[in-house]
N, C-alpha and C positions, 0 to 999 in steps of 0.2 A: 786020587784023593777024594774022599767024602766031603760034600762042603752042606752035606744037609742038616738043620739043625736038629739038638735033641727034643727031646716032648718038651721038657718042662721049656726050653727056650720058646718053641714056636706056642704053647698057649701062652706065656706071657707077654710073646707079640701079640696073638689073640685078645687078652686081657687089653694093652695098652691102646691095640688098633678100636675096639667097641668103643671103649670108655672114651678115647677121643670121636669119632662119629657120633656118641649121642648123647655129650656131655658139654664138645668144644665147639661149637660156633664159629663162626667168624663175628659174628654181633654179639657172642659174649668174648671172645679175644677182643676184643675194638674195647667194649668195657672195663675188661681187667687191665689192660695195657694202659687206658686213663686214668688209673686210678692212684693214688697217689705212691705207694710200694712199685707200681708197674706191674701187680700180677694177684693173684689172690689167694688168701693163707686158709680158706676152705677148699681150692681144688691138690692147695700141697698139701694139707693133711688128708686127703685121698689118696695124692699119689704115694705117700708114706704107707695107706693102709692097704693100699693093691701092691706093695710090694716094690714098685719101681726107684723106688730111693736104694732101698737094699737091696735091688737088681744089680745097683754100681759099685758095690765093693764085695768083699772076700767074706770069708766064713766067721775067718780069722779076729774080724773088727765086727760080728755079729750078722755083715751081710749074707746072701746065699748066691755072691754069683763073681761081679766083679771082672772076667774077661772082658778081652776085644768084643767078642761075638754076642756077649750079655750087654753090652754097651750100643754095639750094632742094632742090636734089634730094639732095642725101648728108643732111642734117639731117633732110628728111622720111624715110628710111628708117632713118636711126636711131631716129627719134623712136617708129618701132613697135615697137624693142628695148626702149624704157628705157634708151637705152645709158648709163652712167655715166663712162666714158672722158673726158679732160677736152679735147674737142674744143673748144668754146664758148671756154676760157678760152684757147685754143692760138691760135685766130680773131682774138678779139680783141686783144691782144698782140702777134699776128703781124702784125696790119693796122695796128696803128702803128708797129713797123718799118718796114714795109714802104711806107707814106708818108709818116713822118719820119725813119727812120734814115739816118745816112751810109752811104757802098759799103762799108765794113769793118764796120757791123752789120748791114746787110743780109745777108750771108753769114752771121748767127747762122741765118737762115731755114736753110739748106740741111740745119744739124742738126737745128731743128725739125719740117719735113720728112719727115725722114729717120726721126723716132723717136727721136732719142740724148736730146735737150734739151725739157725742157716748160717754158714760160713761163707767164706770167701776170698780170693788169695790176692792180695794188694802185691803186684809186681812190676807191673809194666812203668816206664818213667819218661817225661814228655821227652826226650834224648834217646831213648831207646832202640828206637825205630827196629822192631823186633826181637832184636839179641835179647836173649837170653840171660846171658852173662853178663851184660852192662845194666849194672845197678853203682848207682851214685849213693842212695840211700845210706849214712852212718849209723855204726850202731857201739857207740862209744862207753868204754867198761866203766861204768861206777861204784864204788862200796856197795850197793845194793843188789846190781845186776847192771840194766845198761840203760843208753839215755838214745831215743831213735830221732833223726834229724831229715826231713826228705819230702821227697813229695812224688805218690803214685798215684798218675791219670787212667784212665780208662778202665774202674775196677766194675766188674762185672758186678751186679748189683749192689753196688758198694755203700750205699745210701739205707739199704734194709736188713744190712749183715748183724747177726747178734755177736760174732765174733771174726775178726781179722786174721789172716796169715800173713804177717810183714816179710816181707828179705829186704835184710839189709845187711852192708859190710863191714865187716868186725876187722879187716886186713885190705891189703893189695888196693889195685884201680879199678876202676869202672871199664869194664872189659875184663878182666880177671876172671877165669872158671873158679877157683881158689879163694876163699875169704868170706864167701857166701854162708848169712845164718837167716834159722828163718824163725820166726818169733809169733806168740798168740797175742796177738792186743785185743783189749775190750775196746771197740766203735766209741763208747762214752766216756773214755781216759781223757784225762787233763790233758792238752798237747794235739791232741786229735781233731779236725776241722774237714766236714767231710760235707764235700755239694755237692747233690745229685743232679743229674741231668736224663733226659731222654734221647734215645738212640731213633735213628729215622727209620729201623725196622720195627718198631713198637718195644723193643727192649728198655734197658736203665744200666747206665754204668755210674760212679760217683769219681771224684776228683779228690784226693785224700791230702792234708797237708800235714806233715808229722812234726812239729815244734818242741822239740826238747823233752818227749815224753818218756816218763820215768818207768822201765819196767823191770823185774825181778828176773833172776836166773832160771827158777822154775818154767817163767814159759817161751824159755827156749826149747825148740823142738827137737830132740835126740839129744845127741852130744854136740852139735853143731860142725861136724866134719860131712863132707860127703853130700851139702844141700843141693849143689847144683847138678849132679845125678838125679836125685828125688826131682828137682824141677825139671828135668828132662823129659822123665819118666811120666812125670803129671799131667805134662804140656802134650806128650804123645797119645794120653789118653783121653785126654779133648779137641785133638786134632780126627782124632777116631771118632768121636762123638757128633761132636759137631760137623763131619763129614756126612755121618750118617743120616742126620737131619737133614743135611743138602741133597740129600738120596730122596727123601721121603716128599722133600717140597718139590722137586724136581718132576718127583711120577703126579703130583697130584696137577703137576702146573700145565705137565703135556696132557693129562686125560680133561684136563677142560677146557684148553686149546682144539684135542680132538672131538666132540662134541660141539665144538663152536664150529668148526671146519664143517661138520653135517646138518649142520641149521641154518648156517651163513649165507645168504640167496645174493647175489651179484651178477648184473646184466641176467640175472631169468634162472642161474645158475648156480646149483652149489657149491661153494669154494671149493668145498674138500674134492672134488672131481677135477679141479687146475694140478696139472702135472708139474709145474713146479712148486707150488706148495705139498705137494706128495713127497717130494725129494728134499725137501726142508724140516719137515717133519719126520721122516726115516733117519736123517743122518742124527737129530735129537736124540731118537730111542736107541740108537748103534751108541753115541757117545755116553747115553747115560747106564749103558749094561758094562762100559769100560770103564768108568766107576763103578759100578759096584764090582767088578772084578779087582778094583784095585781098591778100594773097600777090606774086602775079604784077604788079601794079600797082609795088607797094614793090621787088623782084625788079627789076625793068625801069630803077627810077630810080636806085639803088644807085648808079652812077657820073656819076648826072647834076649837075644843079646843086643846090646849097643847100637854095633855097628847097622845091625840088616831092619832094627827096629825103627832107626833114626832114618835111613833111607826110604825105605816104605812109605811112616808116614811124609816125609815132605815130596816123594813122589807122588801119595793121593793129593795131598793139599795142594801141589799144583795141577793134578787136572780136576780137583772141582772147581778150582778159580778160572778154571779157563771155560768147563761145562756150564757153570752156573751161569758165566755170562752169556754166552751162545743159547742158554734157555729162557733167558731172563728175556734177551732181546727177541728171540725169534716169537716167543708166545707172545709178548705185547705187541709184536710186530703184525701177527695175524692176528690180532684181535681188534687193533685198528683202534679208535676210540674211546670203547667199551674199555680196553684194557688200562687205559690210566684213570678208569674213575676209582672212587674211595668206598663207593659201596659192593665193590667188586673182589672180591678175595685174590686174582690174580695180581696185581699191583703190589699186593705185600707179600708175597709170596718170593715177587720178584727183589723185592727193598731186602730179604730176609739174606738170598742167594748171594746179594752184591755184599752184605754185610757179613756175610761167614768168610769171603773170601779176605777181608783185613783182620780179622779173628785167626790169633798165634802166629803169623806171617801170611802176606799175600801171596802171587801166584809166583811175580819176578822174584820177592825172596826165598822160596823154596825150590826154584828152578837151578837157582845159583846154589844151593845149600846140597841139593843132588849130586851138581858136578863135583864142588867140595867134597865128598861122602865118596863118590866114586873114585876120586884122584885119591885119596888118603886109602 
C-alpha cells in the first residue's frame, strides 16, 4: 500500500509548515493565548485564506479536501506551533453540519470557511465523563419549536463562538444512543449564560448554562433522527485531528531535547554521549513512528464503516495518551531545570500533550472502549 501523499496534500503541508515557522512564535503564541478570545482573529482569517479551513471539509459544503489524511497533515503542522486558533472546534461542528445539516445550513459552511463565522459544538456535560451518548440536556417541544434546559462544560472555545451546536434530548435517558437532536443556537439568545475559562495548555473552553431558551424548528439540524451517528462520526474526526497535533508537538519536543543532549556539558561531558540517555531517547522516536503508524491506519478509515472506524481511532487515542506522556516526561526530564521554565517553549508543548490526551476520551477510556469494539 501506498501511504505517500498526493501533491496538492504534501504543499499544503508545505504551505501550513512555513506559514507556522515564520509567522507563529512562541512569544506571539504566549500573546495570542493572553488575549482575551485566546487566540487572534488576524492569524484565522489567514488561515481561512491559505486554505487550511477549507482543508477540513469536502467539495460538497465548498471545501476542497476533508479526509483523514487532509486533516493529518494541516493538524500535524499546527501541532508544532501550539497553534491556539480554534481549528478543532471549527472541525468538529463543521463535520456535523456537514453530515446532518440540511442544504440551507450547509451553506453556514461556506462562512465558516471563509473566516466570518466560528462555530462550536456544546456537548460534553459535567456527568459525562466521556460518553458520548449521556446527555442530560432537555429539549422539550413547544408550539414554536423547542425549549433547551442543561448545562455543557468544557466547550471548546465556547466563550468566542458566533454560533452554537447544542445536543440535546428530545426522548429516552441520559445514556440513550436514541433521542439525541442537535440544534443551532445563537451564543446571544435569552436563556444562554456562557463563562469562559482558560485551559492550562494556553487554550479556552466556556461553561454553557441553557435556562429555558426558546428555539424554533428551523434550527434543528436534519430531520433530527440519526444525531448520535453524526456525533460519532464528528468526534472521530477530531480524535484524528487532534492526534495529529500530538504528532507534530511530539517531533518538535524530541528535536529540542536532541540539540540540548549536544550542548548539555555535565562533569566535563556531553549528556548526549551517556548511554542511557541514548536509550531513552531511541525508545521516544520508535514510540512515536508507532503513532504515526497508527495515525495513518485511523487516517485511512475515517470515511469507512463503523465498526473498523470506531476501533482505529480509540486504538490511536490510546497510544497517544500513553506516548504523549512518555515524551512529555522524558524531554523535561532531560532537560532538567530549563524545562519547566515559562520562557521555554518545551514546557507547553508538554501542558499541550497531557491536555489532548483528556480531549474526547482519555487513554483508560479508549483502552476499554477497544476491548468493547473487539468483543462485539
Amino acid at each position: 500500500m501506498d501511504f505517500t501523499h498526493s501533491d496538492d496534500r504534501r504543499m499544503l503541508a508545505d504551505m501550513a509548515a512555513r506559514f507556522v515557522r515564520e509567522k507563529y512564535t512562541i512569544e506571539k503564541r504566549h500573546e495570542f493565548a493572553a488575549s482575551d478570545e485566546g487566540f487572534s482573529r488576524e492569524i484565522w482569517a489567514e488561515f481561512a485564506e491559505l486554505g487550511l479551513i477549507g482543508a477540513m471539509f469536502s467539495e460538497d459544503v465548498g471545501g476542497f479536501g476533508g479526509s483523514g489524511f487532509d486533516l493529518a497533515v494541516v493538524f500535524e503542522e499546527l501541532g508544532k506551533g501550539l497553534v491556539v486558533e480554534p481549528m478543532l472546534a471549527n472541525l468538529v461542528a463543521g463535520k456535523l453540519i456537514e453530515h446532518a445539516g440540511g442544504p440551507e445550513q450547509k451553506m453556514l459552511l461556506e462562512k465558516v470557511i471563509g473566516g466570518e463565522t466560528l462555530i462550536t459544538f456544546a456537548h460534553s456535560e459535567p456527568d459525562s465523563h466521556y460518553d458520548l451518548a449521556h446527555v442530560a440536556t432537555k429539549a422539550e417541544k413547544t408550539d414554536k419549536g423547542y425549549r433547551l434546559t442543561g448545562h455543557k462544560s468544557a466547550v471548546l472555545n465556547g466563550d468566542s463562538a458566533d454560533l452554537l451546536i447544542v445536543s440535546a434530548r428530545i426522548s429516552g435517558d441520559a445514556g440513550d444512543e436514541d433521542g439525541i437532536a442537535l440544534f443551532l443556537v445563537n451564543p446571544r439568545a435569552d436563556g444562554v449564560s456562557i463563562r469562559g475559562c482558560p485551559t492550562v495548555d494556553g487554550g479556552r473552553v466556556g461553561e454553557i448554562a441553557l435556562n429555558g431558551v426558546e428555539i424554533s424548528d428551523k434550527v434543528m439540524l436534519g430531520d433530527g433522527t440519526d444525531c448520535f451517528a453524526h456525533i460519532e462520526k464528528a468526534t472521530a474526526a477530531g480524535i484524528v485531528a487532534i492526534s495529529a497535533e500530538a504528532l507534530g508537538a511530539m517531533q518538535v519536543s524530541t528535536e529540542m531535547t536532541l540539540e540540548y543532549l549536544k550542548t548539555r556539558k555535565q562533569f566535563g561531558v556531553i549528556i548526549g554521549r551517556f548511554q542511557v540517555l541514548q536509550h531513552r531517547y531511541a525508545e521516544m522516536l520508535i514510540e512515536i513512528e508507532q503513532v504515526r503508524s497508527s495515525l495513518i491506519n485511523a487516517a485511512g478509515q475515517l470515511d469507512g464503516g463503523r465498526e473498523l472506524r470506531e476501533w482505529n481511532v480509540s486504538a490511536l487515542k490510546n497510544l497517544v495518551g500513553r506516548v504523549g506522556h512518555l515524551v512529555a516526561e522524558e524531554c523535561i526530564q532531560m532537560h532538567g531545570g530549563i524545562g519547566m521554565t515559562w520562557e521555554y517553549a518545551l514546557p507547553h508543548f508538554a501542558k499541550r500533550l497531557t491536555m489532548i490526551d483528556h480531549q474526547f476520551g482519555d487513554e483508560d477510556y479508549h483502552i476499554e472502549r477497544v476491548i468493547a469494539l473487539s468483543a462485539a
